[in-house]
C-alpha positions, -999 to +999 in steps of 0.1 A: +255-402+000+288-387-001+306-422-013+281-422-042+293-385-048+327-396-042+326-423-072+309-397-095+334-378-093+362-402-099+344-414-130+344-378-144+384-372-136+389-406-156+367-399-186+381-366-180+415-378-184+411-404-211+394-374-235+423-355-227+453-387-235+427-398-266+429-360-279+467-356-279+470-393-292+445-378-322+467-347-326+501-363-327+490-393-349+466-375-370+471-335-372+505-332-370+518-359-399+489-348-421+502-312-417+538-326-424+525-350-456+505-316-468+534-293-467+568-314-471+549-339-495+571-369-474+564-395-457+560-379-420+568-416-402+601-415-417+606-384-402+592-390-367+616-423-361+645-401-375+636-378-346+630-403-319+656-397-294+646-363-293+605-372-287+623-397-264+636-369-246+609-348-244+586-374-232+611-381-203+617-343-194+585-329-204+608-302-215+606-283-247+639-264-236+655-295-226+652-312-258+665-283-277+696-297-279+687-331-292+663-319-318+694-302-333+717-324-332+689-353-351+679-327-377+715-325-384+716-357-393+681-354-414+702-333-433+675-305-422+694-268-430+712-252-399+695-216-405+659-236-408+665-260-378+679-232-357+651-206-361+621-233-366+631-254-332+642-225-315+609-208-320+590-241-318+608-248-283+594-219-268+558-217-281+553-252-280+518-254-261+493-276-280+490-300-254+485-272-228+455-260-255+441-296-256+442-298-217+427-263-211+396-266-231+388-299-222+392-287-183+370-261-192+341-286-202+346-305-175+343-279-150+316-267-169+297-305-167+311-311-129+289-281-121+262-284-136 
């Protein structure tokens, strides 16, 4: 009946939204810090807890424009070039969307499955 339906669909949203959390956990422990260890040849951990109030920030505003400010003021103190942290976060800040990417495509399936 339409309980049974009801609980279907509640198990979808939550393997829905577990593929969705276990994707962005992939991509911010896997894709970005290889990229970083490919390109910069460091270690990208160091750089992550050197940059932790500003994730902190983010993660509590949800708010790449918000953060901005932070994320300047912690790559100043990475020692990260003003011309390089002021162009890269500035563009960075406003087409910052991988999680929107993640999130979209995996709606997509779902919609896709939910429907038949």
């Amino acid at each position: 009946g339409r309980t049974d339906d009801f609980i279907d669909t509640l198990k979808s949203l939550f393997f829905y939204g577990i593929t969705v959390i276990i994707g962005l956990i992939i991509h911010a422990v896997v894709v970005l810090p290889s990229i970083y260890l490919i390109i910069v040849r460091k270690n990208p951990f160091k750089f992550i807890f050197g940059i932790l109030p500003a994730l902190v920030t983010a993660f509590g505003t949800d708010s790449s424009s918000a953060t901005l400010p932070v994320s300047l003021k912690e790559c100043e103190k990475l020692n990260i070039s003003f011309p390089v942290r002021s162009f890269v976060l500035t563009l960075g800040a406003t087409i910052n969307m991988q999680g929107t990417a993640l999130y979209e495509a995996v709606a997509a399936i779902f919609l896709y499955q939910y429907n038949g």
